[in-house]
C-alpha positions, -999 to +999 in steps of 0.1 A: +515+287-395+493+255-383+486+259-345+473+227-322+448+228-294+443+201-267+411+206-248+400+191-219+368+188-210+360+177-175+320+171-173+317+157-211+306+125-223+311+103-257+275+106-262+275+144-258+306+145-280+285+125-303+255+153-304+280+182-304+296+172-340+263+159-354+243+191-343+267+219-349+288+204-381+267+173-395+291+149-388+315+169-411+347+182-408+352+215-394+361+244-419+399+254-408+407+222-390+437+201-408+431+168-383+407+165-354+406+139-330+384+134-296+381+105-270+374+095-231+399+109-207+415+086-182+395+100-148+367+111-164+352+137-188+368+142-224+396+152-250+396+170-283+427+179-301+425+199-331+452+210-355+441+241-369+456+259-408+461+288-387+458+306-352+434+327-368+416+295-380+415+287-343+405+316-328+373+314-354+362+283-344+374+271-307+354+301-290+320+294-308+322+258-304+331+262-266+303+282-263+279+256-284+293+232-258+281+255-228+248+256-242+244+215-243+255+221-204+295+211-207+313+230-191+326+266-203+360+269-191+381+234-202+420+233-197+437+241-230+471+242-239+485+255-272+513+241-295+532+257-322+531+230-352+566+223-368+556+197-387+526+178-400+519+145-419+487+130-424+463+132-448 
């Protein structure tokens, strides 16, 4: 079953975001990840919101790329919440 992720990350930038997917994925999408999409948060720092094939799928690639993230100096512990997916349509 498809699980969804919304990340906040509160010391993150666009440009950061920017370096993150080129350096870690090549500008391509992430194995596992049905839709991924990222922008500015209102106050400050930065979104991501990922719907993953599966929670396993998740679990394989949120904690690496969290800790990627650490390493470029984001923070290590964003606010995530978790969604069961009922439905999807995209492409």
């Amino acid at each position: 079953m498809a699980i969804a992720m919304l990340f906040e990350f509160r010391n993150m930038d666009g440009d950061t975001y920017d370096r993150f997917i080129s350096e870690t994925y090549g500008g391509e999408p992430m194995p596992g990840v049905i839709s991924h999409a990222a922008g500015p948060l209102d106050d400050g720092g930065w979104w991501a919101f990922d719907v993953y094939e599966s929670q396993e799928a998740a679990d394989r690639i949120a904690s690496p790329a969290i800790e990627r993230l650490g390493q470029m100096g984001v923070e290590v512990s964003p606010a995530v919440r978790t969604f069961q997916v009922h439905n999807f349509q995209g492409s």
